[in-house]
Legacy VTK file of the C-alpha trace (Angstrom):
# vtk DataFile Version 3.0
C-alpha trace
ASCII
DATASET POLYDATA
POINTS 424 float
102.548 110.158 86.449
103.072 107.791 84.075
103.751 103.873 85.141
106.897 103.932 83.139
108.814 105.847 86.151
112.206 104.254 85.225
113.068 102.839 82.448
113.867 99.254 83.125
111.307 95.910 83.788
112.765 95.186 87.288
109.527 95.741 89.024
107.368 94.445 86.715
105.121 91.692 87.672
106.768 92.184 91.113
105.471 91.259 94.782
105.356 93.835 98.005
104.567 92.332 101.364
104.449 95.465 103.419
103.967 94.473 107.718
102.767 97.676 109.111
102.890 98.659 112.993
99.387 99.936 112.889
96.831 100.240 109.829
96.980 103.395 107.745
95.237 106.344 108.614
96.386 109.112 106.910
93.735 111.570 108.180
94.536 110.893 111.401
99.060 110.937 111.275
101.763 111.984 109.192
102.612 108.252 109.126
99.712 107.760 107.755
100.240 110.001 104.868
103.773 108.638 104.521
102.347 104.689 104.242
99.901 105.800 101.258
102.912 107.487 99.413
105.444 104.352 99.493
102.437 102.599 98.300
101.720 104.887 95.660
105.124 104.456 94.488
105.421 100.566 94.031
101.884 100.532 92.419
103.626 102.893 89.495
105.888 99.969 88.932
102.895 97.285 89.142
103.971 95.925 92.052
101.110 92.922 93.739
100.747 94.341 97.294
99.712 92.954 100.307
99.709 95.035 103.630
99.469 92.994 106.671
99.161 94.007 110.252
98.464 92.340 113.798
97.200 95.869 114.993
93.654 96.310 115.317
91.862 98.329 112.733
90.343 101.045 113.795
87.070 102.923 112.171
89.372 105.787 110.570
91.636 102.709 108.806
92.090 103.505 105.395
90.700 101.353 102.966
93.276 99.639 101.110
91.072 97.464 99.302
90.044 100.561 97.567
93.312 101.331 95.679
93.824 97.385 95.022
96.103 96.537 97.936
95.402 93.232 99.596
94.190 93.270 103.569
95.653 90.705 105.977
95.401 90.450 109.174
98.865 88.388 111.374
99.570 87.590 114.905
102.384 87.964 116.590
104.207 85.007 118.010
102.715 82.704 115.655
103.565 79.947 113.106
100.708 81.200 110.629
102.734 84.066 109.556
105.450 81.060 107.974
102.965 79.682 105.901
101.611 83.230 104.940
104.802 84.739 104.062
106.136 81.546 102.302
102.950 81.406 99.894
102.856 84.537 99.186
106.986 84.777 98.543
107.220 88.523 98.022
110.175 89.726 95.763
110.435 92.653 98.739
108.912 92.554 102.343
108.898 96.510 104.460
108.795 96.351 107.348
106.521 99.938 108.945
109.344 100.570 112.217
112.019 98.578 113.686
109.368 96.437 115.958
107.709 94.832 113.084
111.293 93.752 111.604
112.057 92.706 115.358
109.095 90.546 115.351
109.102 89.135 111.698
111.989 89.873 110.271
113.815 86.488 111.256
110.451 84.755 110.053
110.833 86.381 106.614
115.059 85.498 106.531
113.725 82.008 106.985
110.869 81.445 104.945
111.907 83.911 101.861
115.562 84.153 101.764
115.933 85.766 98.315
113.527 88.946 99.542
114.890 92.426 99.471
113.863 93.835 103.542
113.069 97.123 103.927
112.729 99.238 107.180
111.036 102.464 107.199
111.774 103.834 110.319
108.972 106.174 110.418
111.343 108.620 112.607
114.164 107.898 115.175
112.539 106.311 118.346
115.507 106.412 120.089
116.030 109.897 118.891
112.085 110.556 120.483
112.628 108.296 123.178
115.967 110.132 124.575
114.319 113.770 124.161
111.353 113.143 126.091
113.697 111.293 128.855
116.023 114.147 128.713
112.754 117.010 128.274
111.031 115.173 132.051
114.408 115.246 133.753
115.154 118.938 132.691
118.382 118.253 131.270
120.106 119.510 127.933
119.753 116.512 125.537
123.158 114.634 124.766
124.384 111.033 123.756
123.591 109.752 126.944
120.060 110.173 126.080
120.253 109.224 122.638
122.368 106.110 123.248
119.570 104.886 125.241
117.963 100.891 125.253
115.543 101.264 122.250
118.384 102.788 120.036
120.009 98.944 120.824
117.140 98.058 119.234
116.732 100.235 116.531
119.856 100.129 115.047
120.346 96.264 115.112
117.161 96.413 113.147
118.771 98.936 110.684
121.909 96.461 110.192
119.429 93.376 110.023
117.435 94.903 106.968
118.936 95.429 103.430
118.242 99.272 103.455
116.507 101.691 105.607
114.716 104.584 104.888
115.325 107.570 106.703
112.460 110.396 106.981
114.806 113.541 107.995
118.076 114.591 106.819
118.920 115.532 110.394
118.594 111.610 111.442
120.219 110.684 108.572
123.458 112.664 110.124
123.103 111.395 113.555
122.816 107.745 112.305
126.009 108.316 110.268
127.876 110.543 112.666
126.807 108.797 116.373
125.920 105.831 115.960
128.594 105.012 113.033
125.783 103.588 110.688
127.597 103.004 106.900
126.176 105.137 104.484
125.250 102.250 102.088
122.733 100.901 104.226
120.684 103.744 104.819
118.421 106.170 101.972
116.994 109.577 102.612
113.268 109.259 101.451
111.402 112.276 102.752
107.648 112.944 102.652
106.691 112.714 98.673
104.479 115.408 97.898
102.791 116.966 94.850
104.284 119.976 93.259
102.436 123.310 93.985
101.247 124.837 91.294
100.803 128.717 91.249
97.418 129.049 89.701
96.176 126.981 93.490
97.423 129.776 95.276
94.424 131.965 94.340
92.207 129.903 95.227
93.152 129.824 98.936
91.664 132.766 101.242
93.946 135.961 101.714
95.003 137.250 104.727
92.221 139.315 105.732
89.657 136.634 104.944
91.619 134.531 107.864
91.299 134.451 111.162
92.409 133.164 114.757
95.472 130.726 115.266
95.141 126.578 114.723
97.500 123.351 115.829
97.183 119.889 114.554
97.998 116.361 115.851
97.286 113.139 116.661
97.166 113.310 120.749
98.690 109.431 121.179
101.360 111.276 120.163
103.410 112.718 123.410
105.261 115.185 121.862
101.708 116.340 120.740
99.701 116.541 123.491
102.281 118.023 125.831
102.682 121.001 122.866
99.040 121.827 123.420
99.950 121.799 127.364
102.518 123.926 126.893
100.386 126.259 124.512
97.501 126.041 127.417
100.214 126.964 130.223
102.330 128.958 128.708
102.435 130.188 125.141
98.573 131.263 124.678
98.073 133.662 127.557
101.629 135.922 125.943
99.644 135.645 122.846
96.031 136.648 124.088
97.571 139.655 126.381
98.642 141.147 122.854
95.756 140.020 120.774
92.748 139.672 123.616
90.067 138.574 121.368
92.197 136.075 119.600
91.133 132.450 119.230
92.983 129.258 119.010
91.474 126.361 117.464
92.850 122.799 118.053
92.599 119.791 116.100
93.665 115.812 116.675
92.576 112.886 116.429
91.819 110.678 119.413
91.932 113.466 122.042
91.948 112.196 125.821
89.603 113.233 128.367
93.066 114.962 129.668
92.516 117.047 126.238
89.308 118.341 125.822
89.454 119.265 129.758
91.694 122.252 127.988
88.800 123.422 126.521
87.980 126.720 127.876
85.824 129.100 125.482
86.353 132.451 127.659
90.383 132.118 127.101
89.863 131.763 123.522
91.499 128.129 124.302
89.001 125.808 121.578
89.583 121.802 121.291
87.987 120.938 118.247
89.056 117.320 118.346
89.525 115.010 115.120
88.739 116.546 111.353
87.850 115.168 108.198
89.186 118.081 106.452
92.633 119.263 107.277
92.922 121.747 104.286
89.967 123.860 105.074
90.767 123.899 109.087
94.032 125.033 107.780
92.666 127.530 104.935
90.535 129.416 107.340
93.444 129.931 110.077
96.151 132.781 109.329
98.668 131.070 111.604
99.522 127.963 112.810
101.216 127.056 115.845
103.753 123.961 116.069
105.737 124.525 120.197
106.835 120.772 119.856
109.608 120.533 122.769
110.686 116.878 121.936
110.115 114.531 118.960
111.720 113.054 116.113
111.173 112.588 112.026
109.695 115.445 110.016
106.460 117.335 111.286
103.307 116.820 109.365
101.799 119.514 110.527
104.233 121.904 108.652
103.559 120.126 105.575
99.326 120.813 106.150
100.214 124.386 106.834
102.364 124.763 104.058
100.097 123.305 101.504
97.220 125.161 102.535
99.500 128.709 102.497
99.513 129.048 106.615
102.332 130.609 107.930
103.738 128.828 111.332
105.448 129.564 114.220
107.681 126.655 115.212
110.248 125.787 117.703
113.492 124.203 116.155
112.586 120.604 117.182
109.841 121.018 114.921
111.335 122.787 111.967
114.151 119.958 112.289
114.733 118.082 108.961
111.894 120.265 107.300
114.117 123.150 105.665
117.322 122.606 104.799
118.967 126.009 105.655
116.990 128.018 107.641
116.115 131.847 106.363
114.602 134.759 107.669
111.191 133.618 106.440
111.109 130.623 108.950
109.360 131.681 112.336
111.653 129.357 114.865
111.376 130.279 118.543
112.423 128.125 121.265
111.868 130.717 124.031
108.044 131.131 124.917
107.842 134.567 124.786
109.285 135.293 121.876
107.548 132.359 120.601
104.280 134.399 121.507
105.949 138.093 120.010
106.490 135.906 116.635
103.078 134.869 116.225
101.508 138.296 116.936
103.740 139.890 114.802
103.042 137.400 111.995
99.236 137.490 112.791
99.179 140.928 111.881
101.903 141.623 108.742
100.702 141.004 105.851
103.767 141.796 104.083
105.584 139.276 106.426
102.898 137.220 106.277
102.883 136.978 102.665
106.719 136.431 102.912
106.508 133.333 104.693
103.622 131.437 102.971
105.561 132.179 99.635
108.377 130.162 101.405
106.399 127.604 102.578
105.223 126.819 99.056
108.805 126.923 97.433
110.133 124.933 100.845
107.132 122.208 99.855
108.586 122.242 96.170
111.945 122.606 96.758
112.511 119.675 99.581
109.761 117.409 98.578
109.437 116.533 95.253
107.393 113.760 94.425
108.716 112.720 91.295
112.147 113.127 92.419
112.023 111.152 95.369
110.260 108.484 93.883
112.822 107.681 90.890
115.462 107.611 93.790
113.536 105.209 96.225
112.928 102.329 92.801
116.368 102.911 91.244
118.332 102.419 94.687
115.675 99.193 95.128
116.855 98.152 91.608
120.576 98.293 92.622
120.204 97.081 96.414
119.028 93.479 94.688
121.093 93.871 92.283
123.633 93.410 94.491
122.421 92.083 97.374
124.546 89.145 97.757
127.772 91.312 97.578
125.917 94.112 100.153
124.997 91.059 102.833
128.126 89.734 102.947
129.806 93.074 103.108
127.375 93.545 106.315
129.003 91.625 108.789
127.759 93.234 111.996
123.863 92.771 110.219
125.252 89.027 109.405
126.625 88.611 113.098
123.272 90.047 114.261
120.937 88.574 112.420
122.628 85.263 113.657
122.132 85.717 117.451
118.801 87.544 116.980
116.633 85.262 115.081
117.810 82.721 117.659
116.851 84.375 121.005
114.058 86.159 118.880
112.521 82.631 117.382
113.090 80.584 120.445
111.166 83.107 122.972
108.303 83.453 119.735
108.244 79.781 119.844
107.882 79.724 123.821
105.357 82.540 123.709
103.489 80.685 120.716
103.194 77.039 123.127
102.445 79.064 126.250
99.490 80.719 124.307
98.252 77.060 123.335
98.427 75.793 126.416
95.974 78.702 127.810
93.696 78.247 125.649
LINES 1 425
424 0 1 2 3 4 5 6 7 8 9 10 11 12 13 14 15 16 17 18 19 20 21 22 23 24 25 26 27 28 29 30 31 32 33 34 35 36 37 38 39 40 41 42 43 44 45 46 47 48 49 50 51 52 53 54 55 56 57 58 59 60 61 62 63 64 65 66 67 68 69 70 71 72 73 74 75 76 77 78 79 80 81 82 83 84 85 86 87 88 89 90 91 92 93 94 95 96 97 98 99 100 101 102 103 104 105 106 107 108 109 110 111 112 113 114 115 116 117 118 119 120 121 122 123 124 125 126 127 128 129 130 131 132 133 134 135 136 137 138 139 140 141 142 143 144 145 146 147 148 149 150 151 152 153 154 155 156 157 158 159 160 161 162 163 164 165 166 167 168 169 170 171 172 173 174 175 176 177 178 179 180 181 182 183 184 185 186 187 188 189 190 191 192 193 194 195 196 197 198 199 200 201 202 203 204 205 206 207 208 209 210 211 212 213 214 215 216 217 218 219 220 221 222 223 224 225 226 227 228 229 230 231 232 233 234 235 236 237 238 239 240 241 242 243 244 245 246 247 248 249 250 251 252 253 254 255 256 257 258 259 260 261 262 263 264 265 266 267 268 269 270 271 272 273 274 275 276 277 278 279 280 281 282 283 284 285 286 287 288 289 290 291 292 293 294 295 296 297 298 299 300 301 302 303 304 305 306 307 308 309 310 311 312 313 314 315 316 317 318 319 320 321 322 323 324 325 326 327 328 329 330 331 332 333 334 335 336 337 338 339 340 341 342 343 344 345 346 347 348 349 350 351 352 353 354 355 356 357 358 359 360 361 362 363 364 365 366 367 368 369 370 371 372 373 374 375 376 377 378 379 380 381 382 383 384 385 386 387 388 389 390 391 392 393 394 395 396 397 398 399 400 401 402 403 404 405 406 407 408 409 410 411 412 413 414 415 416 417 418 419 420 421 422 423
């Protein structure tokens, strides 16, 4: 893509502070992935960026320094991060989730006013929060679970920042529909992938030249680790009385002792841990399996499988957000055995299985266009500070908030901050 992505000189010679929740690793999370692509899009307008974290960096960090983004490392609850921010006076600060705007978002008002702030919520964690609560009690998931204490959070947050940026289409409804969230404050930025191109297609394997079943995901993740539980439990043995010498090959980063205790060769049940190549884990699987029970944002495990022409079986919290309106080519099953009946049936029709990795490809083009998404996210920048004067002021509740906030938030930063002094 060319750096001229919109035609005006509003970014030019511009500054990005972005204050991420944990360092990027994309081969490790979705969020990961999802970092890297709002990067890629500033550095087509030339933006100066700076990512800055008080999370330690881990050996699988992505190296920023690599695609000319400046490291920098912050504390919480500490007076440092004034001096940083004001010196470096970015034109727009992001803030990666609602607890990094919580914890330096009042800092940033303070020190550099004039800067356009920018949540990315990642996902809902209210929305993940409430459907786990709801999932461990065994109840049916309502507004009492979704109105729950870290949605207080979360959507002051969204109110306190110029514009959010929502992941899912789905969350983009509840924000507007439950929690009364005003449209203006709040943009629909999915994942932004490359197109697929047909010629790629033949160079994955065919069906025959695949084999076994796969999952994917980070196991920090809950909803992650209890899908491989409920796979180990439940799902797998429908599948294997069907398809007895089937295999199923799992694969996530950080996996627990709790995880690899799963292992067991003679049920075909395989924990493969972390992998440095998603696309050929993917490539030599003919289905993937994606029994998430409770979660939030968009799945990227859908997205590997997709890319990599792997059909999936998927329960609807999973396929939420990912597919628009839902046709007979997505494999959505929320009951386990016909969860398992899906899969076997997929694993061995090629004609259906053909079907639905034709889908997945036109889903990944369709829904996630990279160009498209991009223009959108730096022309409704451009017009948010455009107008950002008018857009505060017409914010009262982020106003009123903001108020009461950075004073209870500063003052117990500023107690934490003297407390840490005097222990030292």
């Amino acid at each position: 893509m060319e750096s001229n992505l919109l035609g005006f000189d509003f970014f030019m010679h511009k500054k990005l502070l972005i204050i991420g929740y944990v360092w990027p690793e994309p081969k490790s999370s979705a969020a990961g992935s999802r970092m890297l692509q709002l990067i890629e899009t500033f550095q087509y307008r030339d933006y100066k960026i700076t990512f800055a974290s008080p999370s330690t960096k881990s050996d699988r960090a992505f190296n920023l320094e690599s695609i000319d983004v400046e490291e920098s490392a912050i504390a919480l609850n500490d007076s440092g991060f004034d001096d940083f921010v004001k010196t470096f006076n970015p034109d727009i600060v992001l803030f990666d989730r609602f607890m990094m705007e919580e914890q330096f978002g009042w800092r940033v008002a303070e020190q550099c006013p004039d800067a356009l702030r920018i949540l990315d919520t990642e996902d809902l964690h209210s929305l993940r929060k409430g459907r786990h609560q709801a999932f461990k009690e065994g109840n049916p998931f309502d507004t009492g679970y979704l109105f729950n204490d870290i949605a207080k959070r979360e959507i002051a947050s969204i109110y306190r920042s110029d514009l959010s940026l929502i992941i899912s289409e789905a969350e983009m409804e509840m924000l507007k529909t439950q929690f009364k969230v005003d449209e203006s404050l709040l943009l629909y930025i999915p994942f932004m992938l490359d197109k697929l191109f047909e010629g790629a297609f033949e160079n994955f394997p065919e069906f025959e030249k695949r084999h076994h079943f796969t999952t994917i995901g980070n196991f920090l993740h809950d909803p992650n680790y209890d899908a491989v539980l409920y796979l180990k439990e439940t799902i797998w043995p429908l599948i294997r009385k069907q398809l007895p010498k089937a295999e199923l090959h799992i694969y996530g980063a950080y996996a627990s002792q709790k995880v690899n205790q799963l292992h067991n060769p003679k049920e075909g049940f395989l924990v493969k841990g972390f992998t440095e190549d998603v696309n050929t884990v993917m490539q030599q699987a003919r289905v993937c399996l994606a029994p998430i029970r409770f979660g939030a944002g968009l799945k990227g495990k859908l997205v590997d499988a997709m890319q990599n022409g792997t059909p999936c079986v998927m329960t609807s919290v999973a396929a939420e957000g990912m597919f628009g309106v839902i046709n007979e080519h997505n494999a959505i099953e929320d009951d386990p055995q016909e969860f398992a009946d899906t899969a076997v049936k997929l694993y061995g029709n090629k004609t259906l299985w053909k079907d639905q990795q034709e889908s997945g490809f036109n889903n990944i083009n369709d829904r996630f266009n990279k160009t498209y998404y991009q223009k959108k996210l730096l022309a409704c920048i451009e017009k948010t500070n455009q107008q950002i004067n008018k857009k505060r002021l017409n914010n009262f509740t982020g106003q009123m908030l903001q108020h009461h906030i950075m004073q209870s938030t500063k003052y117990m930063s500023r107690w934490i901050e003297e407390k840490n002094k005097s222990n030292e």
